[in-house]
C-alpha positions as CSV (number, residue, x, y, z in Angstrom):
1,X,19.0,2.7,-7.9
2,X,16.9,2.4,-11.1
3,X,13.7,1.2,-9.2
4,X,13.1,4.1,-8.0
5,X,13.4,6.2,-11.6
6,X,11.2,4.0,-14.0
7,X,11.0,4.9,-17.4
8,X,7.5,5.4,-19.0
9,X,7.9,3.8,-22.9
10,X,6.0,6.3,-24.4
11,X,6.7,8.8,-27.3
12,X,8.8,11.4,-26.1
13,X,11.2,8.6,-24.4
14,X,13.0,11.2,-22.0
15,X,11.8,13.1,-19.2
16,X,8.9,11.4,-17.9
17,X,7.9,11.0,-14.3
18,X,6.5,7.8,-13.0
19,X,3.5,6.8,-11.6
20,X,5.4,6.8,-8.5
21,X,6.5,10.2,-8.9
22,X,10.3,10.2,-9.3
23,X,11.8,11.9,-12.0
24,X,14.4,11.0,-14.3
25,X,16.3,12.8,-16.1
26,X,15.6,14.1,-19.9
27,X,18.4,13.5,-22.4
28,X,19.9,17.0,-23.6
29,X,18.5,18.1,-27.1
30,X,20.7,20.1,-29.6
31,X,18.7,23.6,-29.3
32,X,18.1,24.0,-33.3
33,X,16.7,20.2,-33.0
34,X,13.4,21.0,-30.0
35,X,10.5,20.5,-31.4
36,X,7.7,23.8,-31.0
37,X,6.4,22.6,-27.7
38,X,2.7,23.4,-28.4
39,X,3.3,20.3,-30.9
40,X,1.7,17.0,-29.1
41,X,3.5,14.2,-29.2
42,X,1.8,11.2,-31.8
43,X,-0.6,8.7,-30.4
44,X,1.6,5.2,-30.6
45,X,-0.3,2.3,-32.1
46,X,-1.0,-0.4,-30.0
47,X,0.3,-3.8,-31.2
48,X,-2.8,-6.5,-31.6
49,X,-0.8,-9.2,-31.0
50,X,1.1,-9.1,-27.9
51,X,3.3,-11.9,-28.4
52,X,4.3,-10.8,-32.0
53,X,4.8,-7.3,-30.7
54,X,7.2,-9.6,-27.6
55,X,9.1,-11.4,-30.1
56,X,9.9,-8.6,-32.2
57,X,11.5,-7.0,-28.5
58,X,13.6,-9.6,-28.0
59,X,15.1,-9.6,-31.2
60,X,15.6,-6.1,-31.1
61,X,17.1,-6.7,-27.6
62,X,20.0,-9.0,-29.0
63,X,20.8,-6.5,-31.7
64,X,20.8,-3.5,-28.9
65,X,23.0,-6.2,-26.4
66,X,26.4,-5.0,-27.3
67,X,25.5,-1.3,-27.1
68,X,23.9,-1.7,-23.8
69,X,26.9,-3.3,-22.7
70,X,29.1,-0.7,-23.1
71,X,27.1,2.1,-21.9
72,X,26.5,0.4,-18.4
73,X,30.4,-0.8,-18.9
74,X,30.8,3.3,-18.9
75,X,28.1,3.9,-15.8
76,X,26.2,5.4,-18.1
77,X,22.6,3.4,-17.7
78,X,20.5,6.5,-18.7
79,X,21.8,6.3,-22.0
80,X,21.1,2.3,-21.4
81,X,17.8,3.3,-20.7
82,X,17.3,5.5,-23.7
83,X,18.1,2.8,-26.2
84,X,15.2,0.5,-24.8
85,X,12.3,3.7,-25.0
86,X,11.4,2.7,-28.2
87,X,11.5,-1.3,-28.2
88,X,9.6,-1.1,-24.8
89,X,6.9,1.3,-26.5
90,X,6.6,-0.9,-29.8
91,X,5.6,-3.8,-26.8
92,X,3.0,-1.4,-25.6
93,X,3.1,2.7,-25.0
94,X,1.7,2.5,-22.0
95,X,4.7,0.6,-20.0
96,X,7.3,1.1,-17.3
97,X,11.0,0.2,-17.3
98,X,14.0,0.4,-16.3
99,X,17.4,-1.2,-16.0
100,X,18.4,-2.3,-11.9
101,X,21.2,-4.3,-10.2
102,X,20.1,-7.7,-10.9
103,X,19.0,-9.8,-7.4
104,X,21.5,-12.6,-9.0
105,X,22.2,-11.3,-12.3
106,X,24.3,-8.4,-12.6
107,X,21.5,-6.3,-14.1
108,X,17.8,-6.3,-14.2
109,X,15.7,-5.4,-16.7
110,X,12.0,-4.2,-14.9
111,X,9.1,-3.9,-17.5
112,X,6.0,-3.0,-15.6
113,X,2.2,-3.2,-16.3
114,X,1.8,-1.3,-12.8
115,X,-1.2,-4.1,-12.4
116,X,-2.9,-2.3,-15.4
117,X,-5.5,-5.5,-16.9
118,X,-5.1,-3.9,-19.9
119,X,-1.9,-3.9,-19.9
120,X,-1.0,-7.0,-18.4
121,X,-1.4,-9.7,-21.7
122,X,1.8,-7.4,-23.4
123,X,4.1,-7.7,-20.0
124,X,3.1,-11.5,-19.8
125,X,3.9,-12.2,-23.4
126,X,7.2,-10.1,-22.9
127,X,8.0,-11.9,-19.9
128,X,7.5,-15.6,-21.9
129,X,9.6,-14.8,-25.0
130,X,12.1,-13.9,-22.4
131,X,15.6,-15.6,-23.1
132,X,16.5,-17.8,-19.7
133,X,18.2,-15.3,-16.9
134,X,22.1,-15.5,-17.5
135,X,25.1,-14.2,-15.2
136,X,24.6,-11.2,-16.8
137,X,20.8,-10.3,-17.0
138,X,17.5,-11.4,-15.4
139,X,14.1,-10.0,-16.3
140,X,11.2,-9.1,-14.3
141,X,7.8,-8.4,-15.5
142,X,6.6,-6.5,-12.5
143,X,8.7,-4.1,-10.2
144,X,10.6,-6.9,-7.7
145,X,11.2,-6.2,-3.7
146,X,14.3,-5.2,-2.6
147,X,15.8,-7.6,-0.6
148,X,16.2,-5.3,2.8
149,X,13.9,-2.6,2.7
150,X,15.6,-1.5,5.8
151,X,18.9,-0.4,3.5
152,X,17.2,1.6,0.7
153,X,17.5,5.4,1.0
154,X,15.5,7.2,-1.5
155,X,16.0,11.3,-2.2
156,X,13.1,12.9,-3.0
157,X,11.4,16.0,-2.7
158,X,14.5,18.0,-1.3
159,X,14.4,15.0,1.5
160,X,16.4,11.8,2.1
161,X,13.8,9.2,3.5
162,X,15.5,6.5,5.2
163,X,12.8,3.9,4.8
164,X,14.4,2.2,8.2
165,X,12.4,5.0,9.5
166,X,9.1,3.7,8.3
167,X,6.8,2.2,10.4
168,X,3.1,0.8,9.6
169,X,0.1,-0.2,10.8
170,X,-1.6,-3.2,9.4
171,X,-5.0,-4.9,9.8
172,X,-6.0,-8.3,8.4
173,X,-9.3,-8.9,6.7
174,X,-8.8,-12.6,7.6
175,X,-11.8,-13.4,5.3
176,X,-11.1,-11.5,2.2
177,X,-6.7,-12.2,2.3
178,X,-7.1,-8.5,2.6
179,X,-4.5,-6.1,4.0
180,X,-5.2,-2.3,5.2
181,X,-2.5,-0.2,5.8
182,X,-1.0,3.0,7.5
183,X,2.3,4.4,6.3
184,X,4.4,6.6,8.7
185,X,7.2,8.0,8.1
186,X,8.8,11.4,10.2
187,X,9.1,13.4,7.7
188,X,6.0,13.2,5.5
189,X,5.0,16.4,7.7
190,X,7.1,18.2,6.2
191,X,6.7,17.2,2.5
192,X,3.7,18.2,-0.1
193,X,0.7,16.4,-0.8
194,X,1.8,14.9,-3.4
195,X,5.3,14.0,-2.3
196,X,3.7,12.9,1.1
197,X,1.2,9.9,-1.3
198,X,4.5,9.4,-3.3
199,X,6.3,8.2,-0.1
200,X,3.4,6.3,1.2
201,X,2.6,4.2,-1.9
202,X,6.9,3.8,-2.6
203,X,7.8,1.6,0.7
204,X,5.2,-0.8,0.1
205,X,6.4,-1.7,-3.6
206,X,9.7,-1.8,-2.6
207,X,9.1,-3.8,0.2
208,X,6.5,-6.0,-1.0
209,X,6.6,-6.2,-4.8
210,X,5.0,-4.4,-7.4
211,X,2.4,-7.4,-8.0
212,X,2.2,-8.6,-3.9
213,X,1.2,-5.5,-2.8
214,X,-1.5,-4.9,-5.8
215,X,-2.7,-8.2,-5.1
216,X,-3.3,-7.8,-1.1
217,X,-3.7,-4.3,0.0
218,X,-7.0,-2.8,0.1
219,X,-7.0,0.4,1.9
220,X,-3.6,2.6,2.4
221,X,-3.7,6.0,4.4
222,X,-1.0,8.1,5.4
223,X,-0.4,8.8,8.6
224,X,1.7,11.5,9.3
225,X,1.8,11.2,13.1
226,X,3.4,8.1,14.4
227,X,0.9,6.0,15.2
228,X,0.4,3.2,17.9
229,X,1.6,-0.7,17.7
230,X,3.4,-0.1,14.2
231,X,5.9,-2.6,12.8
232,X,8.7,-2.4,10.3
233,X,8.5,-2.3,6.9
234,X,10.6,-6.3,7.1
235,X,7.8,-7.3,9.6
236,X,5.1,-6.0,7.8
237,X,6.5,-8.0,4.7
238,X,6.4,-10.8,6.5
239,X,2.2,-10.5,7.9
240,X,1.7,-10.0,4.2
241,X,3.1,-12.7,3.0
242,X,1.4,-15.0,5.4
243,X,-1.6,-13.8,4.6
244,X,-0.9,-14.4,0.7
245,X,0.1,-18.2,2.0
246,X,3.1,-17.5,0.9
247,X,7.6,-18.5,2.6
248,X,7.9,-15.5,5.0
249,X,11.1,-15.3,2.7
250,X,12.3,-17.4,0.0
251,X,15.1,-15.8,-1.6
252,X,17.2,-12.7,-2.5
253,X,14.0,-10.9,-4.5
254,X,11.6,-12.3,-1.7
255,X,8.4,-13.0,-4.0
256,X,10.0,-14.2,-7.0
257,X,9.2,-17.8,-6.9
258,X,5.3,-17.6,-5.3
259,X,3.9,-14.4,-6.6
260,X,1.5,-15.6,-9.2
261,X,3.1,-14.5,-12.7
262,X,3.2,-18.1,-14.2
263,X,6.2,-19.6,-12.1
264,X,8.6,-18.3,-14.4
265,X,12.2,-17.9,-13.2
266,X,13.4,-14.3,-12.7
């Protein structure tokens, strides 16, 4: 499932890890082709105008169409993937991507500030110039929820974590729209450090939303025993939304139409 294997746009293209930790797999490079390795990769210009730098994306997008077709026609979307690296970095180095099932397109293509400020004018200016979501493609400017959290299995770290396993406890800062959080899940005991904040942070963007849950939680903690009065991760989608005044559901991607990017379609 390509949310879980975002793609950073930066120089080298291949072989990045996300923010969220998950790998993704580096493209093979002929052996008399590596580059020394002590050699750092160029610093990418970033584009002043961010809706220049979005138009010039999408026509490179309708060029690339055809080609994209038939590598996901073949199964193939890494190599999908690796034909969008450097359009997605001439938008802005510093983005995510990657290419989903669609919620009601066939595909998705996810381009992700990760909430960055800075970052956010390029991902709203990509997200504008977008061409209208088709049978074929819809496009997302921030990481969307899965529609049942409840069904998503993600491997990682040697370990399959069912998030149906995940439970949480949530308190409300009524006054500030504010959510704190503790993640559980049973095997986070038996995970690293850094695979056990991986698969705390992971559940709550699936479940919630990339943007959602940067917008209303405050505080989240691990919590490696199971702890007290927790909910699912489905219930605890639903407190947050409530607290955002927003449909405890209101479609297949759950956020889409409410979530503050502009009302734009996705």
């Amino acid at each position: 499932m390509g949310l879980f294997r975002r793609k950073r746009s930066g120089a080298d293209g291949v072989g990045h890890r996300g923010d969220d930790g998950t790998g993704v797999a580096a493209e093979s490079t002929p052996v008399g082709d590596a580059p020394d390795p002590r050699t750092p990769w160029p610093e990418q210009p970033v584009p002043d105008d961010p809706h220049a730098a979005a138009a010039e994306f999408w026509s490179t997008w309708a060029e690339l169409l055809p080609h994209l077709s038939a590598a996901l026609g073949e199964g193939d979307t890494e190599r999908a993937e690796n034909l969008l690296v450097e359009p997605v970095a001439a938008v802005h180095p510093g983005l995510q991507f990657s290419v989903d099932r669609g919620g009601r397109a066939i595909y998705a293509l996810v381009v992700s500030s990760r909430e960055d400020p800075e970052l956010r004018p390029y991902t709203d200016a990509w997200r504008q110039a977008a061409p209208p979501d088709d049978a074929i493609w819809e496009f997302h400017d921030s990481v969307p929820p899965v529609p049942d959290p409840a069904g998503v299995a993600v491997n990682f770290a040697g370990q399959r974590f069912d998030l149906d396993d995940v439970r949480v406890v949530a308190q409300v800062d009524d006054d500030a729209g504010l959510v704190d959080v503790a993640v559980h899940h049973p095997l986070l005991s038996e995970v690293d450090e850094f695979s056990r904040t991986t698969m705390t942070f992971l559940p709550l963007d699936v479940t919630l939303g990339e943007r959602l849950a940067a917008e209303r939680l405050r505080r989240v903690e691990t919590a490696v025993a199971a702890p007290d009065n927790a909910i699912t991760l489905v219930e605890f989608r639903g407190l947050v939304r409530q607290v955002a005044g927003l449909p405890a559901d209101d479609g297949p991607r759950g956020d889409d139409a409410d979530d503050g990017d502009g009302g734009a379609p996705r």
